[in-house]
N, C-alpha and C positions, 0 to 999 in steps of 0.2 A: 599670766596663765598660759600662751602660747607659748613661751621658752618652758615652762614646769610643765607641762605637757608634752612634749617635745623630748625633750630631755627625759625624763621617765621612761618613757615609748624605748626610746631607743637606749636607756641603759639597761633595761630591763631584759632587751635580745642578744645584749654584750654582755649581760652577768649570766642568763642563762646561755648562751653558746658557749663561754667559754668555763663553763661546768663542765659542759658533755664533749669538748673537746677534751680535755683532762682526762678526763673519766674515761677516753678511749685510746690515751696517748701510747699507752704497750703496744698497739693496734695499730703499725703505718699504712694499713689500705681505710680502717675504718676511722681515722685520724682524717685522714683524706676526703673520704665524703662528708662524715661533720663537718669539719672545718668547710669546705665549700657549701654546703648545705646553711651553716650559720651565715655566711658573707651574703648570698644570697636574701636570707631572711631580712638581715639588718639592712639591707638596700631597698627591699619593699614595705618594711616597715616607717624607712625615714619617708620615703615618698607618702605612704599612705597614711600619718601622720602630720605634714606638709599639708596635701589637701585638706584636711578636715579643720586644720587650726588654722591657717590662713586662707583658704577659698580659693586656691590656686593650684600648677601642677606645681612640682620640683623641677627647675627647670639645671638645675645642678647634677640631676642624676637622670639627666633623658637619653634614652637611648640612640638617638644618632648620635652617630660619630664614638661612640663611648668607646670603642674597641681599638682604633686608633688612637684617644687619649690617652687612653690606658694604657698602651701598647707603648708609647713616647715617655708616662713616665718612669715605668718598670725598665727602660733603657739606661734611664738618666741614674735611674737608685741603682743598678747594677754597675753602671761604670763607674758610678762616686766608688761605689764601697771597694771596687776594682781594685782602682787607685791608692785607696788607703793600703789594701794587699800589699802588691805593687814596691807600694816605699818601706813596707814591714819587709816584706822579702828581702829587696836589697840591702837593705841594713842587717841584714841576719837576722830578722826578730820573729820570722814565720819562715817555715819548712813545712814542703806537703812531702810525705814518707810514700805515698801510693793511694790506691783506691780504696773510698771506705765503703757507703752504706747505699747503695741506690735506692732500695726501699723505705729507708731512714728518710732519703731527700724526697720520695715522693709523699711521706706524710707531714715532713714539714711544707709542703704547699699547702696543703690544708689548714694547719695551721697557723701561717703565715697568710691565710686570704681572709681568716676568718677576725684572726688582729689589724691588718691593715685598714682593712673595712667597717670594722663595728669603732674600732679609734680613732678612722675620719669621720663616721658618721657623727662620734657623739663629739671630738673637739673640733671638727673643721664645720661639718655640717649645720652643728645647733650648736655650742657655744660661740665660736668665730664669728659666723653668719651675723647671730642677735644680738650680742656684745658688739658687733661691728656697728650695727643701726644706732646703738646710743654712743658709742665713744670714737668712733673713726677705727681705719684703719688699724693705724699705727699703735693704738693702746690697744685696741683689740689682740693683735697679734702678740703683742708681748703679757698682758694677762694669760692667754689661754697656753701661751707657750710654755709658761712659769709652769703654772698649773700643772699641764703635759710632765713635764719633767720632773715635778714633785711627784708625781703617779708612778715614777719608776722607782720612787725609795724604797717600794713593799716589798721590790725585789729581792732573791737572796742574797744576791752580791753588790747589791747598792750601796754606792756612797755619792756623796754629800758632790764630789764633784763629778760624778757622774750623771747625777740628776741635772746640774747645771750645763754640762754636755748635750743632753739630751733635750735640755731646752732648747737651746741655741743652734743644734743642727738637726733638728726633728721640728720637735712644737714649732719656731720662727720658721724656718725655710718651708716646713709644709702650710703653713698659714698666708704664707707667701706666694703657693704654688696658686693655692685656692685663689687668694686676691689678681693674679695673673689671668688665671684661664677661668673664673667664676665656674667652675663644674668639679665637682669630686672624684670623678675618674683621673685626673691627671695625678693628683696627690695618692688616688689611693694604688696607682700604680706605682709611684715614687716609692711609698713606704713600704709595697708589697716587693718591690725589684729591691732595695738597700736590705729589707730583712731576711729575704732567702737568699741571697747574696753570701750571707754572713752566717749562715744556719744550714742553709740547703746546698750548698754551693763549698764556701771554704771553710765549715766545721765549726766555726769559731760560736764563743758565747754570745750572746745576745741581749742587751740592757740589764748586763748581773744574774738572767735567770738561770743560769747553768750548761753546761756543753751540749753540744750539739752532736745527732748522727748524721753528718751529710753525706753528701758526694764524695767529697776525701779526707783523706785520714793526715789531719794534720797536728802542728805544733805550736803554740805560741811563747815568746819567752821574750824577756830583755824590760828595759824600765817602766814602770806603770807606767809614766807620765804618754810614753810613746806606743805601747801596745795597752793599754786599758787596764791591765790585769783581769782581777777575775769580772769585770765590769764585761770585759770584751774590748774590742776596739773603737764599739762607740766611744771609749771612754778615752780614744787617743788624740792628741793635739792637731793631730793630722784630720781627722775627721772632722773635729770642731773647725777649725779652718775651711774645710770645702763646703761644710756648711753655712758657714756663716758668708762666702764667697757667692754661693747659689740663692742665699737669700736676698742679699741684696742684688741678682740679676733679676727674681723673680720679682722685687719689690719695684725694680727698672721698668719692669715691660708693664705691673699694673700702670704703673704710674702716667705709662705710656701708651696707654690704652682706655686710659679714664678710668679705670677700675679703684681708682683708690677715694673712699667715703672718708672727708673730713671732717672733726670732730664737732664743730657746729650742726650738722647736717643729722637731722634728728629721724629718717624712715628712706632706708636703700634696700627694701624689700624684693623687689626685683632688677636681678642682676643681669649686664649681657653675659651670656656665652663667647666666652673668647679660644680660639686656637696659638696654639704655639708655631711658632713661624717653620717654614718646613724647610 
């Protein structure tokens, strides 16, 4: 009843936020406040849910330090997806023609904090976490990730290997990040830095759902398999490689920090708080 409680709670602030993000998306100033208005909610909702169903704080979402974690992993999602640019560039398979949408990138913030955040809440926060107490780690991460990644089919541009992309450099690596530094700020800046990255930043599509108005006015072209297609670039070989590279460093440092619950171990309800080395 604590995971179904839980889980209700906080799907309930990611189905409705991201109604009325929608509903305002012509709108990049009032895109902008929803969008941070929901991320917000869905952060006091997990906590205030947290206390009542376990008798404790959240100590995953406490405010010290949250602005430096968060701040370390919006660095890391940003240069990942940098990178993937980067090798699309020199290959010829991305061209920025000039400046696009400033306005555009400041409502995909909004939208991109209100995703990041209600989607770590509900797979990192409460499936990860409780699924992690009865199976370990390691099935943990790979259920919730599947999972993750099947969530992207309902996409418009989804396919079949795209969702398995997105398992393996999203679902894993951020489940990863979580088992690392036990607090959701690291992850949910990871997946807020790699999304506006890719949306806010180089225009590109976004897990299939369609193009983007960002910052610049760009191009994609050249073989699915290496630019995503209409997937986007998560959907490129190159992405799935850094991801799956970053998960296994983040699965290093739990590992190396005691942070990893193994599968006999039947209640890891309170986790330490861990930092990323500076």
């Amino acid at each position: 009843m604590r995971f179904v409680r839980q889980f209700l709670a906080v799907l309930a602030i990611y189905a409705i936020g991201s109604g009325a993000v929608n509903a305002v998306k012509e709108n990049d100033w009032l895109t902008l406040v929803v969008g941070v208005t929901t991320a917000a909610l869905a952060l006091l909702v997990y906590g205030w849910v947290v206390r009542r169903t376990e008798h404790r704080a959240a100590p995953d979402v406490a405010r010290e330090g949250a602005a430096a974690r968060t701040g370390r992993g919006m660095l890391i999602g940003v240069g990942m997806f940098t990178a993937v640019i980067v090798i699309l560039s020199a290959a010829g398979h991305y061209e920025i023609d000039g400046l696009g949408s400033p306005s555009g990138a400041m409502g995909l913030v909004g939208f991109m904090a209100a995703v990041s955040v209600a989607e770590e809440v509900v797979y990192r926060g409460v499936l990860f976490r409780i699924i992690e107490e009865r199976t370990g780690t390691y099935l943990a991460l790979a259920l919730t990730g599947v999972v993750f990644g099947l969530s992207h089919l309902f996409n418009e541009n989804a396919t079949l290997w795209g969702a398995l992309a997105i398992a393996i450099e999203a679902g894993f690596m951020l489940a990863a990040a979580y088992a690392a530094t036990r607090t959701l700020w690291f992850p949910i800046g990871l997946h807020f830095g790699w999304n506006f990255a890719a949306a806010g930043i180089f225009s590109t599509e976004v897990s299939g759902s369609g193009a983007n108005r960002g910052l610049l006015d760009t191009a994609t072209s050249g073989p699915q398999l290496l630019t995503g297609g209409g997937f986007g670039p998560e959907g490129s070989v190159y992405a799935v490689g850094f991801g799956a590279l970053l998960t296994i460093v983040f699965l290093w440092l739990a590992r190396r920090r005691g942070n990893i619950v193994p599968r006999t171990r039947r209640a890891a309800r309170v986790e330490p708080v861990a930092t990323l080395p500076r």
